[in-house]
C-alpha positions as CSV (number, residue, x, y, z in Angstrom):
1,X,-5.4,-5.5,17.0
2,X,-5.1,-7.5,14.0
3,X,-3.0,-6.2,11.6
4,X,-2.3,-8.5,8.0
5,X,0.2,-7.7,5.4
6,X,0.7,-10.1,2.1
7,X,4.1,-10.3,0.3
8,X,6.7,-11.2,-1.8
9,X,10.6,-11.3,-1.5
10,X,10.2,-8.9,-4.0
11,X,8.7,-6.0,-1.8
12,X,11.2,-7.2,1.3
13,X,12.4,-4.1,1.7
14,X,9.2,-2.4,1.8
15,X,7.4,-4.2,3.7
16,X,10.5,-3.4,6.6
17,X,9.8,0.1,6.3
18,X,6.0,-0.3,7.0
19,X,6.4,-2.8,9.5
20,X,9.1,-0.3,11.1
21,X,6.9,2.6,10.9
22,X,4.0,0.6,12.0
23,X,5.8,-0.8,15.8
24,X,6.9,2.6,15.9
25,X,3.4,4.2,16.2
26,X,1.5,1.6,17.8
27,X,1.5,-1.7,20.0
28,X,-1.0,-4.4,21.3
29,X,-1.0,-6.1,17.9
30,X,-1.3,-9.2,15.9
31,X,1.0,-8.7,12.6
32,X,0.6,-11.5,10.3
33,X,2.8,-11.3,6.9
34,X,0.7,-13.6,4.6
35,X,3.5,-14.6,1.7
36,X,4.8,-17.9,0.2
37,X,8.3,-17.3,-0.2
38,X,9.8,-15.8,2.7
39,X,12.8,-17.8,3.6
40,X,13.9,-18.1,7.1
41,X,16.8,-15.6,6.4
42,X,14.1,-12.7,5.4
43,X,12.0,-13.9,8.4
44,X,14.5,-13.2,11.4
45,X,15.5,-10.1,9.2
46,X,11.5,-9.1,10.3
47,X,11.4,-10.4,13.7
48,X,14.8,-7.8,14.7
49,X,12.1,-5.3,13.9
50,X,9.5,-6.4,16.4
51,X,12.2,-7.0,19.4
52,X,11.2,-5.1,22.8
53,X,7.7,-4.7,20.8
54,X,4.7,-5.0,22.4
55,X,3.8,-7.3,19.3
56,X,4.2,-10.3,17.7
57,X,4.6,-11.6,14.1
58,X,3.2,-13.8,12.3
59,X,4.7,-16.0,9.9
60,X,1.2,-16.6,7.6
61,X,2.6,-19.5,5.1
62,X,-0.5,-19.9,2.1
63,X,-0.4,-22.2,-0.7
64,X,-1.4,-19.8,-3.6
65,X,-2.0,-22.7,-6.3
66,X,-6.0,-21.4,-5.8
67,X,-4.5,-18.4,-7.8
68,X,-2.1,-19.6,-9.9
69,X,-3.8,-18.9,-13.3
70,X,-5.2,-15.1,-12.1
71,X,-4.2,-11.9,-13.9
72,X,-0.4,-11.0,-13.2
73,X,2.5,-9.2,-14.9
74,X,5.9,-6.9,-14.2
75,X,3.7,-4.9,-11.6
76,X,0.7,-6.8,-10.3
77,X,2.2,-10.2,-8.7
78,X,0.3,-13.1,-7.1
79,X,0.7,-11.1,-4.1
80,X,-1.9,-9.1,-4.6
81,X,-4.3,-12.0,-4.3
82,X,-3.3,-12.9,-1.1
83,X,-5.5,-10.7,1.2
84,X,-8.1,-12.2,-0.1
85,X,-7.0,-15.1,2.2
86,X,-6.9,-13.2,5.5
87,X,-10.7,-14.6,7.0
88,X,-9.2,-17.8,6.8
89,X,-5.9,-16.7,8.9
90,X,-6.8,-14.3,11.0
91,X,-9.7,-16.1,13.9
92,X,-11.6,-13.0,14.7
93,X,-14.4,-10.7,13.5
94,X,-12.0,-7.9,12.7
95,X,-9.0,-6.8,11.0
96,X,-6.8,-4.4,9.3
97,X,-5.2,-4.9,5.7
98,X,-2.2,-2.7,4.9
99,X,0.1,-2.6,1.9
100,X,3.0,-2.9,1.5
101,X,4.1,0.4,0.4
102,X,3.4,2.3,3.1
103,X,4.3,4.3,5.8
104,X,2.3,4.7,9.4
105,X,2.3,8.2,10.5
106,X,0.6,7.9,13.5
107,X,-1.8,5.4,16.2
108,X,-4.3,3.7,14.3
109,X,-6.5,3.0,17.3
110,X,-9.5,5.2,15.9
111,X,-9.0,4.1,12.8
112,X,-9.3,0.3,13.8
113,X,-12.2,0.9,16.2
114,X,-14.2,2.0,13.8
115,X,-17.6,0.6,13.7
116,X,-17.9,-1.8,10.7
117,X,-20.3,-4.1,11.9
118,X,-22.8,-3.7,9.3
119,X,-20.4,-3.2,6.1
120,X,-17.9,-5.7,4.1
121,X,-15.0,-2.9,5.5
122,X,-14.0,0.3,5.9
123,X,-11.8,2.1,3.4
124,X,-10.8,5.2,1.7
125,X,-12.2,6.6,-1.7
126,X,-10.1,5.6,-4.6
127,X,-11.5,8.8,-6.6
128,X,-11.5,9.1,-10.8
129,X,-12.6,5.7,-11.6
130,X,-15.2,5.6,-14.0
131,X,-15.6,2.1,-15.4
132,X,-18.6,1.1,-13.6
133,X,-20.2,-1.0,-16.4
134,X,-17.1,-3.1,-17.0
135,X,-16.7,-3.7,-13.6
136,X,-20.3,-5.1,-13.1
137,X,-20.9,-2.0,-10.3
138,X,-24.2,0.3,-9.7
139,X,-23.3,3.4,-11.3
140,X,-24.2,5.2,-7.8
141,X,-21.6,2.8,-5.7
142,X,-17.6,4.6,-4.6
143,X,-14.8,2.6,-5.4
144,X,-12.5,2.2,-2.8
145,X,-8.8,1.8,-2.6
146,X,-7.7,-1.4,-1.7
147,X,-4.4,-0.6,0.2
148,X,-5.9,0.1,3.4
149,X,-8.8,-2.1,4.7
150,X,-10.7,-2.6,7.4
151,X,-12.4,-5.8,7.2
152,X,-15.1,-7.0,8.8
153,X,-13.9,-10.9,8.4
154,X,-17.4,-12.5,9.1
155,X,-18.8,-10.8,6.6
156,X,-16.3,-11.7,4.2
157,X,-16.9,-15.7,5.5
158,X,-20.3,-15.5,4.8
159,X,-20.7,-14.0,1.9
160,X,-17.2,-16.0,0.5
161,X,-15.9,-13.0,-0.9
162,X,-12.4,-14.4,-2.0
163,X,-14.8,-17.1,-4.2
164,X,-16.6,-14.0,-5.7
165,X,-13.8,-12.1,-6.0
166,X,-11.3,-14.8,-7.7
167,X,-14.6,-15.8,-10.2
168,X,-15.0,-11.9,-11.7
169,X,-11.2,-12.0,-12.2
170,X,-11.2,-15.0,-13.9
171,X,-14.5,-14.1,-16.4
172,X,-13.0,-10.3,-16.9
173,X,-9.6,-10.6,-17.7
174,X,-10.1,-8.1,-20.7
175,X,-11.8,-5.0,-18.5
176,X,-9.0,-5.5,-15.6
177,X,-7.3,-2.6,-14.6
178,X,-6.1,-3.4,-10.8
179,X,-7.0,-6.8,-10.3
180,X,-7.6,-7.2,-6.8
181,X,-8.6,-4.1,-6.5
182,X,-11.3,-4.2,-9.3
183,X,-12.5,-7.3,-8.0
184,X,-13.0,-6.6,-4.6
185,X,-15.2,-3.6,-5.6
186,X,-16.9,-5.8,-7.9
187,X,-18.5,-7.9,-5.5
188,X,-19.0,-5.7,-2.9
189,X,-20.4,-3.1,-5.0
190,X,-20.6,0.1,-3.0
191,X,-21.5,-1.5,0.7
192,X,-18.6,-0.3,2.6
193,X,-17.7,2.3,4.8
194,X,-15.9,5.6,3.9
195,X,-13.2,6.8,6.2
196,X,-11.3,10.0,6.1
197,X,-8.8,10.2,3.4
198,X,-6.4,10.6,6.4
199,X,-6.4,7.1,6.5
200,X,-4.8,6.2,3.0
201,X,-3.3,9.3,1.7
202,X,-2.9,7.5,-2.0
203,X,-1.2,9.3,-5.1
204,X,-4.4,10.1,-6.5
205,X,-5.3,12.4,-3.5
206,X,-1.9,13.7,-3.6
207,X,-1.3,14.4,-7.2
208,X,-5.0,14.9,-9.0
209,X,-3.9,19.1,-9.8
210,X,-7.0,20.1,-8.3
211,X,-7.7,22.3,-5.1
212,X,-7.9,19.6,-2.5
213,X,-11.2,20.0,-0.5
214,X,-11.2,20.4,3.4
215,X,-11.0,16.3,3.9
216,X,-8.3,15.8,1.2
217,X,-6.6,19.3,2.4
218,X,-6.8,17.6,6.3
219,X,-5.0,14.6,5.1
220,X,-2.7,15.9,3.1
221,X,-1.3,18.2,5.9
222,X,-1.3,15.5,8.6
223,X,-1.9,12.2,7.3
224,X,-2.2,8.8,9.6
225,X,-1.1,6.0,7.0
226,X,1.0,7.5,3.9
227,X,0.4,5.3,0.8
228,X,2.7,5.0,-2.2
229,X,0.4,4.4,-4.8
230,X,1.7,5.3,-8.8
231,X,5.0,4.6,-10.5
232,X,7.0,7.3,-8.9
233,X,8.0,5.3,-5.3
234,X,10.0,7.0,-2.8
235,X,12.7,4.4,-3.1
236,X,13.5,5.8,-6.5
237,X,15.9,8.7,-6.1
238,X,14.1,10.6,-8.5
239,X,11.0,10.3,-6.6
240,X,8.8,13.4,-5.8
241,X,6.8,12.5,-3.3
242,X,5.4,14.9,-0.5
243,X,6.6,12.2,2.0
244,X,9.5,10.4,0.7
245,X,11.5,11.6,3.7
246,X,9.2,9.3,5.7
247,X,10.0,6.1,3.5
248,X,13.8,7.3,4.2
249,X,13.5,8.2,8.2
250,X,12.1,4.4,8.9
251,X,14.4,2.4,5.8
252,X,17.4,3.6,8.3
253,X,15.7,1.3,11.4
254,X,15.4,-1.3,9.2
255,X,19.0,-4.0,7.5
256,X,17.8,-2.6,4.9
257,X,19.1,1.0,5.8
258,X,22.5,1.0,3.1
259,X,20.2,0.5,0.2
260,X,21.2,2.9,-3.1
261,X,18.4,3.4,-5.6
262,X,18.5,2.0,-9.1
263,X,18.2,5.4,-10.7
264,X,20.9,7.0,-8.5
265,X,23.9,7.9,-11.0
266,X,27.3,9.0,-10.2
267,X,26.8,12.5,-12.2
268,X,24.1,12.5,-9.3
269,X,26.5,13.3,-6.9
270,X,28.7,15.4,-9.2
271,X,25.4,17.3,-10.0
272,X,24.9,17.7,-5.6
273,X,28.5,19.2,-5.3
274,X,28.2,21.8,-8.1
275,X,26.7,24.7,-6.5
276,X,23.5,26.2,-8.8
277,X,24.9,29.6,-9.3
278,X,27.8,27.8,-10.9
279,X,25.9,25.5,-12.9
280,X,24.2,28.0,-14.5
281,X,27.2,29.8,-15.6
282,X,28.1,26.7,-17.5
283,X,24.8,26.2,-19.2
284,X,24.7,29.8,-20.4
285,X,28.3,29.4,-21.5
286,X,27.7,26.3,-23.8
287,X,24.2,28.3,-24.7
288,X,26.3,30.9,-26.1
289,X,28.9,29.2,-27.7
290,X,26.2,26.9,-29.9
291,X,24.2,30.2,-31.2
């Protein structure tokens, strides 16, 4: 299996966890970690994950000047860009895009067999996006989420998808709400595959306040890739994710393992040791005492 990731330093961390989760799962695979900054330090820090693994890495090195000038800020990075690179790293007619942010749940074998030979890829339903017109797309065509692909890589060499792709974000800066992500569906306007929501369980499916159909309901209850799509991240202690504990489970296989969220406070522990019976004495008290 061929199995592409694309970094930053930035996402380090991360990316340890999904790689940790992923060897954990499955083996027989190509991973290749397209990035541009990854110093050699950060690199063996990836390989201790993949020792005794029936897989190897891949150190995918890119020159991203060809996307220098794209759409970025605080939370989209170049990064992003850099799947669009993968039919010109990975020789085959096949392979799998994963975030980041992710965690693997379980094998991905069915998932990567799947049949995509007549399709630009396989992916999961993004759901609640409307903006059809701005984003150049027949009003009839899903919009998929672009964390999880399966992509069928000739396809995507004939047709020179990253050209396509890198041109609408360029002309469309103003309707741009995910950049990759809008551009991808741009160009391939509806002709790709759905998979079960199994596949990509994103924040949308998670968190829409709705009664989750049988699919959605499926996924939720035993889902194969967990994806941490929104601002709330299971790295932040506040976080209230279904499946932070997952994030937390693999962080410990990882150096990463003694990391302390931003948002974790000292009054956090304080808060932990004061039992609740007790710290609702105290808030009635001081309730009391101010009427």
């Amino acid at each position: 299996m061929n199995i592409v990731f694309a970094a930053d330093r930035g996402y380090l961390q991360h990316l340890a966890v999904a790689l940790a989760s992923l060897l954990a799962k499955n083996s027989g695979m190509n991973i290749y970690i397209i990035n541009n900054d990854l110093s050699a330090d950060d690199w063996k820090k990836l390989n201790k994950l993949s020792t005794g693994k029936d897989s190897k890495l891949i150190n995918a090195k890119i020159d991203d000047r060809q996307i220098e000038n794209l759409l970025t800020n605080s939370y989209f990075t170049k990064a992003m860009y850099y799947r669009l690179f993968i039919p010109e790293i990975v020789k085959g007619d096949k392979a799998l895009y994963l975030d980041s942010d992710i965690v693997v749940n379980q094998p991905i074998d069915d998932l990567y067999n799947t049949n995509i030979s007549n399709t630009y890829l396989a992916a999961v339903d993004n759901m609640e996006i409307y903006n059809h017109h701005d984003l150049e797309m027949e009003y009839s065509a899903k919009y998929f989420n672009s964390g999880v692909m399966l992509i069928n890589l000739e396809y995507w060499r004939t047709y020179n998808v990253k050209k396509k792709v890198i041109d609408f974000i360029s002309r469309k800066r103003e309707v741009i709400r995910f950049p990759d992500q809008d551009g991808l569906n741009s160009v391939i306007n509806g002709n790709w595959l759905e998979l079960h929501p199994k596949y990509n369980l994103h924040g949308i499916l998670l968190f829409s306040g709705h009664d989750p159909v049988l699919p959605i309901k499926e996924a939720i209850d035993n889902p194969v890739i967990i994806h941490y799509t929104g601002s709330s991240k299971p790295w932040h202690y506040k976080s209230y994710h279904s499946y932070k504990h997952l994030y937390w489970k693999y962080l410990r296989r990882t150096p990463y393992k003694y990391f302390i969220p931003d948002d974790f406070k000292i009054r956090d522990i304080l808060k932990g040791l004061i039992p609740i019976s007790i710290r609702q004495y105290i808030k009635r008290t001081f309730c009391l005492r101010e009427n």
